[in-house]
C-alpha positions as CSV (number, residue, x, y, z in Angstrom):
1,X,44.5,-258.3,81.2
2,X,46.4,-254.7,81.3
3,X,49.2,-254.8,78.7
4,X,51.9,-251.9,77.9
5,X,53.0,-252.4,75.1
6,X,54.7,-249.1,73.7
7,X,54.2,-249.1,70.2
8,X,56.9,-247.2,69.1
9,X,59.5,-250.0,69.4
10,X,57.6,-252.1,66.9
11,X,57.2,-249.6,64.4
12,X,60.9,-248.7,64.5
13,X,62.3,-252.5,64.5
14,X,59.9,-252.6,61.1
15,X,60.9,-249.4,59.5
16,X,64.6,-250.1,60.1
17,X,64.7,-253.5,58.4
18,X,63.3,-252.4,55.9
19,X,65.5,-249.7,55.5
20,X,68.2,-252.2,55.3
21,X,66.6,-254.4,53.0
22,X,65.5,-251.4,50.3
23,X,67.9,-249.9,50.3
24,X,70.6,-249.0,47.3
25,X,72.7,-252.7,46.4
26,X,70.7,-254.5,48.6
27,X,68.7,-256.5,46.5
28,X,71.5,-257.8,45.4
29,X,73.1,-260.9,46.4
30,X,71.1,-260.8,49.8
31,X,71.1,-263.5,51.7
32,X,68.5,-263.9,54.6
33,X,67.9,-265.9,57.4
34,X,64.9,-265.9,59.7
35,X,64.3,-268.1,63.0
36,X,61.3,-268.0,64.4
37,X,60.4,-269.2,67.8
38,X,58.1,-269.6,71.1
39,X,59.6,-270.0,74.7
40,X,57.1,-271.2,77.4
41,X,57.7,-270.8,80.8
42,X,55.5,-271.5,84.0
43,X,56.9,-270.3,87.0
44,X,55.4,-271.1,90.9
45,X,56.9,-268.2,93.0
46,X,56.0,-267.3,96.9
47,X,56.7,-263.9,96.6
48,X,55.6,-262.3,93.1
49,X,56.1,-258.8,94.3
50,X,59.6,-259.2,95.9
51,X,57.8,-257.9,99.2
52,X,59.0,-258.1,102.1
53,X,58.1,-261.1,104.0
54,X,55.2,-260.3,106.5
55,X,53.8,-258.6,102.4
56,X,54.7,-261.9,100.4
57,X,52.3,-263.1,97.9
58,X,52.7,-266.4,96.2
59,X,51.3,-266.2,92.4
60,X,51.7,-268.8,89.1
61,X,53.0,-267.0,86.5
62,X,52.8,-267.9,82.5
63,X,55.3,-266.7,80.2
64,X,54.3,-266.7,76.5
65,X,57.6,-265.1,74.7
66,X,57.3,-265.4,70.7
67,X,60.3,-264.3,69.3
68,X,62.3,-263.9,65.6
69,X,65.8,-264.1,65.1
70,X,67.1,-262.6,62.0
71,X,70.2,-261.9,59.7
72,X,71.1,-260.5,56.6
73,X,74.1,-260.3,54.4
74,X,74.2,-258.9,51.2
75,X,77.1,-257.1,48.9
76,X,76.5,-254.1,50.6
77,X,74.4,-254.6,53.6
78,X,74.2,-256.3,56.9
79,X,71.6,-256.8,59.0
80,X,71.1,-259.2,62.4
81,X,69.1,-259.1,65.8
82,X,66.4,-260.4,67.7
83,X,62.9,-259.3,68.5
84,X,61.2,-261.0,71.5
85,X,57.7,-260.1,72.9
86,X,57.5,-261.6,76.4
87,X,53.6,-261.4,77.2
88,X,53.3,-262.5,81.3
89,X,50.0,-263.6,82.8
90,X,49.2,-264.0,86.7
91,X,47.1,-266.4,87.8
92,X,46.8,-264.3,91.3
93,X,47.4,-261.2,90.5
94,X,46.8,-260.6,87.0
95,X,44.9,-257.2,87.5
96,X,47.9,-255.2,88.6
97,X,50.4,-257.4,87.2
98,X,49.8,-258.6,83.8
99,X,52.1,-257.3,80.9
100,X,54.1,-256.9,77.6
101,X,57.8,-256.5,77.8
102,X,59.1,-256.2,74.4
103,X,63.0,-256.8,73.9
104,X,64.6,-255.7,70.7
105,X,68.0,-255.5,69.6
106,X,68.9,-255.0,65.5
107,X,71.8,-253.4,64.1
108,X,72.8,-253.4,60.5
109,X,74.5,-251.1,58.3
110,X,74.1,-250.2,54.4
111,X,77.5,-249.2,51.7
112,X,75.5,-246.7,49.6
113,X,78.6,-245.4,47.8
114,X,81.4,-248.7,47.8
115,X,84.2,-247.9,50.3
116,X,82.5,-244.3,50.7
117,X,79.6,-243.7,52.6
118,X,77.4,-246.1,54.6
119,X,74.8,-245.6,57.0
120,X,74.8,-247.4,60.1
121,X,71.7,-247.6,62.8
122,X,70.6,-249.7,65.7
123,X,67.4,-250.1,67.9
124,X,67.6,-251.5,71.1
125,X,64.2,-251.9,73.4
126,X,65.6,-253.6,76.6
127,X,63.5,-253.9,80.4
128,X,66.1,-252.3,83.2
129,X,65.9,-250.5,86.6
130,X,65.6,-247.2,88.2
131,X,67.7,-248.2,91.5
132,X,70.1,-250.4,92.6
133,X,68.8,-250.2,96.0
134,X,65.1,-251.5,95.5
135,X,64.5,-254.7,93.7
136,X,66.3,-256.4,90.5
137,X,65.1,-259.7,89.5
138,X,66.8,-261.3,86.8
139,X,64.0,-262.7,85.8
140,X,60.6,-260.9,84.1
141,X,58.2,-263.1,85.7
142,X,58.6,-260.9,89.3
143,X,56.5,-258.0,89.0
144,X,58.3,-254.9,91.1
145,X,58.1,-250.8,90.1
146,X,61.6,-250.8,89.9
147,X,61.5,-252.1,86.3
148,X,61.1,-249.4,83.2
149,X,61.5,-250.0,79.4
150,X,64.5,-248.1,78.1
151,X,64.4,-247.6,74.2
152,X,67.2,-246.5,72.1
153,X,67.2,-245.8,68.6
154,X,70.5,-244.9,66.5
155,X,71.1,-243.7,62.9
156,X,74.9,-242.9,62.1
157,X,75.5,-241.9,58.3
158,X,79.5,-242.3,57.9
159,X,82.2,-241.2,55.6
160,X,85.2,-242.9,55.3
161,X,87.9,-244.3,53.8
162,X,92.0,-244.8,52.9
163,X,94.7,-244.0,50.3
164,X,97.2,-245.9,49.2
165,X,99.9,-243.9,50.7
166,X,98.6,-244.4,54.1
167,X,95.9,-241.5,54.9
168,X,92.4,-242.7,56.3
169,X,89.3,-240.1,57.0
170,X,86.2,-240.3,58.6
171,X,83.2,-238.2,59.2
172,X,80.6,-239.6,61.8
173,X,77.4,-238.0,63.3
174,X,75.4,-240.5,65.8
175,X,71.9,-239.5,66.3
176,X,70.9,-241.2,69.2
177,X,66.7,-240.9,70.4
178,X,66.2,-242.4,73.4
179,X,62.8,-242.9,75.6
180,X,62.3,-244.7,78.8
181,X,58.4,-245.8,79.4
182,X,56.1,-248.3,81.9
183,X,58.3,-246.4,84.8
184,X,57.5,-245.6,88.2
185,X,58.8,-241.9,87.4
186,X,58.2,-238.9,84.9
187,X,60.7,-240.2,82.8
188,X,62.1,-237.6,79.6
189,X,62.8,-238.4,76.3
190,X,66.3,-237.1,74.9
191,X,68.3,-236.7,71.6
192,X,72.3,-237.1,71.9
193,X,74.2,-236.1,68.8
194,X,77.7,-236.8,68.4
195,X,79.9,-235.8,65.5
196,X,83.6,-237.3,65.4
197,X,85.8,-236.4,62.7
198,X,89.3,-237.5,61.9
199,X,92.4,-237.7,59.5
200,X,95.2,-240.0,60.1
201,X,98.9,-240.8,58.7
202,X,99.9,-244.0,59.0
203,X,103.2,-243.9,61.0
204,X,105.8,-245.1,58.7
205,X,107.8,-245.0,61.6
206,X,106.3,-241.6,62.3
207,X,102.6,-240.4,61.4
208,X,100.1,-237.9,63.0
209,X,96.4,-237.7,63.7
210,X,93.6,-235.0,64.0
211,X,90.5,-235.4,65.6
212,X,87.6,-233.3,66.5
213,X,84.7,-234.6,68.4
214,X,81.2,-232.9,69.4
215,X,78.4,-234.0,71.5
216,X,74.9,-232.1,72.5
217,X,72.9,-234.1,74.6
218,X,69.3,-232.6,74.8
219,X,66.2,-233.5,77.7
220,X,62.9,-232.6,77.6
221,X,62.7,-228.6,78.3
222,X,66.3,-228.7,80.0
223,X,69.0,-227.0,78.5
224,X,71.4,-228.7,76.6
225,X,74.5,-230.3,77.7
226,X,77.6,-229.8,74.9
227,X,80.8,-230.8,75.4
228,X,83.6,-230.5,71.8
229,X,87.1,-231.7,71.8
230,X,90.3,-230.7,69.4
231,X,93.1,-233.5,69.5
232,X,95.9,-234.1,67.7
233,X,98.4,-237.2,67.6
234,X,101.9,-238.0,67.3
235,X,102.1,-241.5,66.8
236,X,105.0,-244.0,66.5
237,X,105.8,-247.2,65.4
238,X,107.9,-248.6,67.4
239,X,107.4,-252.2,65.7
240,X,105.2,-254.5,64.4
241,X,103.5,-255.2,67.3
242,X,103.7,-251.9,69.3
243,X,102.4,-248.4,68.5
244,X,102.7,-245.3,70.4
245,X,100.7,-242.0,70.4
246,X,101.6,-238.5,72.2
247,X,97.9,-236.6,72.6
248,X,97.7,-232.6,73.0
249,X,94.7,-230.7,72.3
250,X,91.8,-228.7,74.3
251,X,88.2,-229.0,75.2
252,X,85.3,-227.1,75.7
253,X,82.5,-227.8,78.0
254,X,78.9,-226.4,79.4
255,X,77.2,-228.5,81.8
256,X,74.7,-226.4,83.6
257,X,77.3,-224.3,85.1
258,X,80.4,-222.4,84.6
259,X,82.1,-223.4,81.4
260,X,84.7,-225.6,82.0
261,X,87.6,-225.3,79.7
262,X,90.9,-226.9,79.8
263,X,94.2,-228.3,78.2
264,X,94.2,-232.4,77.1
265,X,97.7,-234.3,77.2
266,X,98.5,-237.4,77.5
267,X,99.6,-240.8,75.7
268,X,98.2,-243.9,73.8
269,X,99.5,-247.2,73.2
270,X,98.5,-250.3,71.1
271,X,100.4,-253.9,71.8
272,X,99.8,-256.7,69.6
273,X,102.0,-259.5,70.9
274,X,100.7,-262.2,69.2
275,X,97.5,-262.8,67.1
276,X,96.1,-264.2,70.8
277,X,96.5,-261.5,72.4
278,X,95.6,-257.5,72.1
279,X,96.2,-254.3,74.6
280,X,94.7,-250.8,74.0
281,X,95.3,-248.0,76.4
282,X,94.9,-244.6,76.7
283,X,95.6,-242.1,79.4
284,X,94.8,-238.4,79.3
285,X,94.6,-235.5,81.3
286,X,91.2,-233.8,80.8
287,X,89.6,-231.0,83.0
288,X,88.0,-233.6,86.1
289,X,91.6,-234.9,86.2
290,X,92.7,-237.8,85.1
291,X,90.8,-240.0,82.4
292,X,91.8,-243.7,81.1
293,X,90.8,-246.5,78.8
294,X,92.3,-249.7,79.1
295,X,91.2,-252.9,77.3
296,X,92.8,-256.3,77.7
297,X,91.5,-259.3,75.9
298,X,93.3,-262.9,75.6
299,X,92.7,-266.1,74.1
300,X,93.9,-269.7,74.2
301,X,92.1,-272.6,72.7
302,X,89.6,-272.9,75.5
303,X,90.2,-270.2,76.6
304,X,89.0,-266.5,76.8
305,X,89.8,-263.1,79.2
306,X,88.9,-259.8,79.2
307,X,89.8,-256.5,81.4
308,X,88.0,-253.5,80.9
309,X,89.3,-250.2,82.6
310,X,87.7,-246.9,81.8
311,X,87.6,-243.5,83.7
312,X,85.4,-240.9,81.6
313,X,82.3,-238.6,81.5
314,X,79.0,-240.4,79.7
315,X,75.4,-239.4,80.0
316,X,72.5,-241.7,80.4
317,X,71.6,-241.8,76.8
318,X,75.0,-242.8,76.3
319,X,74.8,-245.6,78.3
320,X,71.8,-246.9,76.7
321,X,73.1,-246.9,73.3
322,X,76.4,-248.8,75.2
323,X,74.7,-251.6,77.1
324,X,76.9,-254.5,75.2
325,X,79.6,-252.9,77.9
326,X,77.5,-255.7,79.6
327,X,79.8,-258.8,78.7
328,X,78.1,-259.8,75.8
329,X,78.6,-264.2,75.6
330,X,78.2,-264.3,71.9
331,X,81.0,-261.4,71.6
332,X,83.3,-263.5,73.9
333,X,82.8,-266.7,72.2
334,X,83.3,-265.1,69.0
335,X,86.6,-264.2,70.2
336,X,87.1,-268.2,71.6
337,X,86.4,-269.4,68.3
338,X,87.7,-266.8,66.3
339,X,91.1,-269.0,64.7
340,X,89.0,-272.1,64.8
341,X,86.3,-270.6,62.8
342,X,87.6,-267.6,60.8
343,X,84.4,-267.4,58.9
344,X,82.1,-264.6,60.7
345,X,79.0,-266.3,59.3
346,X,80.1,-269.7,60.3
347,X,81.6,-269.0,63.7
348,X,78.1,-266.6,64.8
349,X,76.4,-269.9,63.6
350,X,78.7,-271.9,65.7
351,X,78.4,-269.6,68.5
352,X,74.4,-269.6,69.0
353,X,74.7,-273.9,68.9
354,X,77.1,-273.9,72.2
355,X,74.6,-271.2,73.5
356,X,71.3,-272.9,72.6
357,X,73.3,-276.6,73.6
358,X,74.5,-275.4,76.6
359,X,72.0,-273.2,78.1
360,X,74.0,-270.0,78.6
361,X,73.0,-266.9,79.0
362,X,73.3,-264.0,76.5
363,X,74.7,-261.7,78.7
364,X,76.9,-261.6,82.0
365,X,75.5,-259.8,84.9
366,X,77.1,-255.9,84.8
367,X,76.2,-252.5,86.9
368,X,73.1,-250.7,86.6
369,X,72.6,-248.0,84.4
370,X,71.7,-244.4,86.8
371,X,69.0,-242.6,85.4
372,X,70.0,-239.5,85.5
373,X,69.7,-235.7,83.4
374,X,73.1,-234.5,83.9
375,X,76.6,-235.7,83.2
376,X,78.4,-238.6,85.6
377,X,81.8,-239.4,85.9
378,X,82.4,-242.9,86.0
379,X,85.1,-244.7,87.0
380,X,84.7,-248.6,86.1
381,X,86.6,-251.8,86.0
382,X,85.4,-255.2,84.7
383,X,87.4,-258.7,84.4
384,X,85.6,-261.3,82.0
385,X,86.8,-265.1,82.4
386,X,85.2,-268.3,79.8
387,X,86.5,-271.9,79.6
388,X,84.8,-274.2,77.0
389,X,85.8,-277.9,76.9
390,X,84.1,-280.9,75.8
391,X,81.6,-280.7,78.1
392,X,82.2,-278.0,80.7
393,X,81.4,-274.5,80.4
394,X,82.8,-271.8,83.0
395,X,81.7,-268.0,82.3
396,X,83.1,-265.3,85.4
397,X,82.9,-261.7,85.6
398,X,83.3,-259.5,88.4
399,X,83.1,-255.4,88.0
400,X,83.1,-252.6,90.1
401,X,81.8,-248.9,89.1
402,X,81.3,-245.4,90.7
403,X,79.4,-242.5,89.2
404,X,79.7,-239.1,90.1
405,X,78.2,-236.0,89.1
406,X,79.9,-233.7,86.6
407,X,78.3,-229.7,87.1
408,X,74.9,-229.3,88.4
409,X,71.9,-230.9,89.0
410,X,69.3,-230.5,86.2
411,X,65.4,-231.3,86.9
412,X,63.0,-232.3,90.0
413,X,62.7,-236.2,89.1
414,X,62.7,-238.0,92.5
415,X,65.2,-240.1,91.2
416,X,67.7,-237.6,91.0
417,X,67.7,-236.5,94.6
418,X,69.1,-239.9,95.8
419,X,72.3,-242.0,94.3
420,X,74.4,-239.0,92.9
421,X,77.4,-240.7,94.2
422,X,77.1,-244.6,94.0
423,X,79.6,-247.4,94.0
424,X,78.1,-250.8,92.7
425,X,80.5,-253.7,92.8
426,X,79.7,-257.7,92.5
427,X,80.1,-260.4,89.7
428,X,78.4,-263.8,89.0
429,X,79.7,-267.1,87.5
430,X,77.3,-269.5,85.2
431,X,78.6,-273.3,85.1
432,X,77.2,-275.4,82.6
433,X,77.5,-279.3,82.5
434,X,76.4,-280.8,79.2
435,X,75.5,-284.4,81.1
436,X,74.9,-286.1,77.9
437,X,74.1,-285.2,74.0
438,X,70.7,-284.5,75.4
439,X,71.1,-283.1,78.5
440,X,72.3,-280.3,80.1
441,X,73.2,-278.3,83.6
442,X,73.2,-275.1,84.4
443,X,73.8,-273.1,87.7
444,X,74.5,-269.7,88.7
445,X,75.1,-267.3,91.4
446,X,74.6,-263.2,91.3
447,X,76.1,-261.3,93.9
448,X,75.9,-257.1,93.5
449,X,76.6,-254.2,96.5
450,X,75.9,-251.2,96.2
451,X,76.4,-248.4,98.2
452,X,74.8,-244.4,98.4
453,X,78.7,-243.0,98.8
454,X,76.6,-239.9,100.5
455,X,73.6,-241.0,102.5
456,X,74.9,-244.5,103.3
457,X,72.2,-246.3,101.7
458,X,73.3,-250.0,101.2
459,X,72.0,-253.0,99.4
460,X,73.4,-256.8,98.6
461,X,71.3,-259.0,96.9
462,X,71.9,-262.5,95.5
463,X,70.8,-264.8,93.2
464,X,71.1,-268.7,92.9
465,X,69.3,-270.4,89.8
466,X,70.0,-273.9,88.6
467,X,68.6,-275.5,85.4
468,X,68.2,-279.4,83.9
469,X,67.5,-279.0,80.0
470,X,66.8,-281.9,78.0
471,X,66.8,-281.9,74.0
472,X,63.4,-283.5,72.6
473,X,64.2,-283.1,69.0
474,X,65.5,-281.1,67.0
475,X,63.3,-277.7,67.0
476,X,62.1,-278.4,71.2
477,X,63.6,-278.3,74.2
478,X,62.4,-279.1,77.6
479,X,63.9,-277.3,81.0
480,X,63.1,-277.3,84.5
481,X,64.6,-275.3,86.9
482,X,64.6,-273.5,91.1
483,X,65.7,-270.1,92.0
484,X,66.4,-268.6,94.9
485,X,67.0,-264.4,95.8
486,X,67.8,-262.6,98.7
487,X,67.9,-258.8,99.0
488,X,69.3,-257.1,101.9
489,X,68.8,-253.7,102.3
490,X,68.7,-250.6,104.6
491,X,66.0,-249.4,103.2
492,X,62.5,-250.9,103.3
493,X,63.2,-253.2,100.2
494,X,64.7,-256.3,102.2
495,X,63.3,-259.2,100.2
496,X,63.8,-263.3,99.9
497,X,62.2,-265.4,97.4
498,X,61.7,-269.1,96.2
499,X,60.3,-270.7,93.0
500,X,60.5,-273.1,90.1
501,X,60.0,-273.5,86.7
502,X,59.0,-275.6,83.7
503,X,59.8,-274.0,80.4
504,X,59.4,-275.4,76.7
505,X,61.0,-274.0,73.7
506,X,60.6,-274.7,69.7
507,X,62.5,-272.5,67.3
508,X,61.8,-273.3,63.6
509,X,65.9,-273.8,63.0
């Protein structure tokens, strides 16, 4: 058996809860809460590889996952996440296939001085792809070279705080150190650091805001890329539920060519209709043009929606440490559940029942991440539907994103000489039946496009899965399931695939 296991993702999911849990207050009144677990899954596929078909290979694949769930809440410390160690053995072709693909995701934070300072940090070791246009399983148990582990680690010390007469402050500097390994690339290792700090006055009708934010985003023997910002706000309150900002302010950029400097204007506004219902928005001029953030979010009783709109500049590291932007189910059920259960603890323990009952999925299918060492411009939109009733379960999203580049092209990889300019749009939609107490229905179809806005270079691929899961007690649960996946390309990475799957899970609850 070949495994790659990096090591460094262990070592860092260890050393930052116990950061958490040493550290100053957090002794105290602590309150933990571990979940330990195994998920078996054997999987007969007739095309491992996702090869094209005169290349197919049919292989039965073991999935051994053990996995811990964990949280912790103290007087001045929070800690929760998941590690999972998905070890997959082929009975065909274990010699090039078998492997580790650890998944990690923890985030806590730590009050060292009460309503001061606190340090926030976050590690998040996830499997993703290099290309949209060659194949995405959304499954582990298909080997392909299109598949990399992208690690993230943050650490975020934080000032801040309020007065009584209506001033707040904060001082923030994100380290972000992130690593992508097991790739088919020469993949670098960067360091993003981004300090934001800000003073506000409540608006009383009137108040004002200043803002200054900095980020230096550093590859492997490339020159940095550094970008600040000076803004200052006029805000309004018009009433209760509405709030109004006027933006001004400049910016400074260098990203690998001539410095690009220019004037910000533009406006904000905040709309609070009901306790249901939020709307942030922002639009500002900024030196690519025009640059928005819009974020819609709605609730009824069994009910939720979402809109995100954004138009902005990111980097690759940036996106790592952002991949929640993927609609997160426990985040949207949170929101569901949030009048019914206005107890965090309560409702997170409410939420991961209707997950585990129901069979959903922790995330909703969003773009691809581009690897890439320079800046992007990205232009994205992303509409989020869930309806929970008695027994039915109805998740939606649909997205569309283009990225761009933003100055010019740093490094040789091979990855950057292709999908500079790339649209991706698509969606998927998970029903869930819950038959009876015990039993449960789940299906699902993926649908993505995307499209090389320069070359031409198209792709569709999509993805039909379907799942019967039956309680045994109260720690096991039984699940059997088919899949089907068809990838259309006009490249050489056409693909169709078939299997089916027995899986068995115990978690120690």
């Amino acid at each position: 058996m070949r495994c790659r296991l990096p090591v460094a993702p262990a070592r860092a999911a260890l050393a930052f809860a116990m950061g958490v849990a040493l550290s100053p207050g957090a002794l105290a009144q602590q309150v933990w809460h571990f979940e330990p677990g195994i998920d078996t899954l054997f999987t007969l596929t007739d095309n491992v590889d996702l090869a094209p078909n005169g290349d197919r290979k049919a292989d039965f694949v073991t999935q051994l996952t053990p996995e811990l769930k964990l949280s912790e809440r103290g007087a001045h410390t929070r800690l929760e996440g998941t590690v999972r160690l998905p070890v997959l053995l082929y009975a065909r072709t274990g010699s090039e296939n078998n492997q580790v693909l650890p998944e990690v995701n923890l985030s806590g934070i730590a009050e060292l001085v009460e309503r001061l300072f606190y340090i926030e940090a976050a590690t998040d070791v996830s499997q993703q792809y290099v290309s949209p246009f060659a194949p995405r399983p959304s499954n582990l148990t298909n080997a392909t070279n299109n598949r990399y582990t992208a690690q993230t680690y943050r650490i975020s010390p934080l000032l801040k705080g309020k007065t009584g007469d209506g001033y707040a402050y904060e001082l923030r500097d994100d380290n972000i150190f992130a690593n992508e390994s097991n790739t088919s690339f020469q993949a670098r290792r960067s360091y993003t650091n981004s300090i934001l700090a800000r003073f506000d006055r409540d608006p009383r009708p009137f108040g004002y805001g200043l803002e200054y934010d900095r980020s230096e985003t550093r590859f492997v023997d490339e020159t940095p890329l550094r970008n600040q910002i000076v803004r200052g706000r006029a805000a309004f309150q018009q009433s209760a539920q509405l709030h109004w900002s006027l933006i001004g302010g400049y910016e400074d950029n260098n990203y690998q060519g001539p410095t690009q400097s220019d004037a910000i204007y533009g406006v904000a506004a905040r709309w609070r209709p009901t306790d249901r219902t939020t709307l942030d928005a922002s639009v500002e001029h900024r030196f690519f043009g025009g640059s928005y953030h819009v974020a819609f979010d709605h609730r009824t009783p069994l009910t939720v929606w979402s809109l995100r709109a954004d138009r902005d500049i990111t980097t690759f590291p940036q996106e790592l440490a952002a991949l929640s932007a993927n609609e997160n189910v426990s985040t949207l059920l949170d929101r569901l559940f949030t009048s019914r259960l206005p107890d965090q603890v309560q409702r997170q323990t409410f939420v991961d029942q209707v997950i585990r009952e129901r069979g959903l999925p922790t995330v909703l299918t969003g773009p691809l991440a581009l690897f890439t060492q320079q800046v992007t411009l990205q232009e994205g939109l992303q509409g989020t539907a869930g309806i929970v009733g008695a027994r039915n379960t109805i998740l939606a999203t649909i997205y569309r994103q283009r990225t761009r580049p933003v100055g010019n092209l740093q490094g040789t990889l091979e990855t950057l000489l292709f999908e500079q300019d790339t649209t991706q749009t698509g969606g998927n939609i998970v029903w869930t039946w819950r038959v009876t107490p015990f039993y449960s229905l789940s299906t699902s179809a993926d649908y993505s496009h995307a499209v090389d806005n320069v070359s031409d270079i198209r792709s569709r691929l999509v993805t039909l899965r379907s799942t019967l899961s039956a309680k045994v007690s109260q720690r096991t649960d039984l699940s059997f399931g088919v899949r089907w996946q068809r990838m259309l390309s006009s490249t050489d990475n056409s693909y169709r695939e078939a299997a089916m799957f027995v899986g068995i899970r115990y978690v120690d609850r």
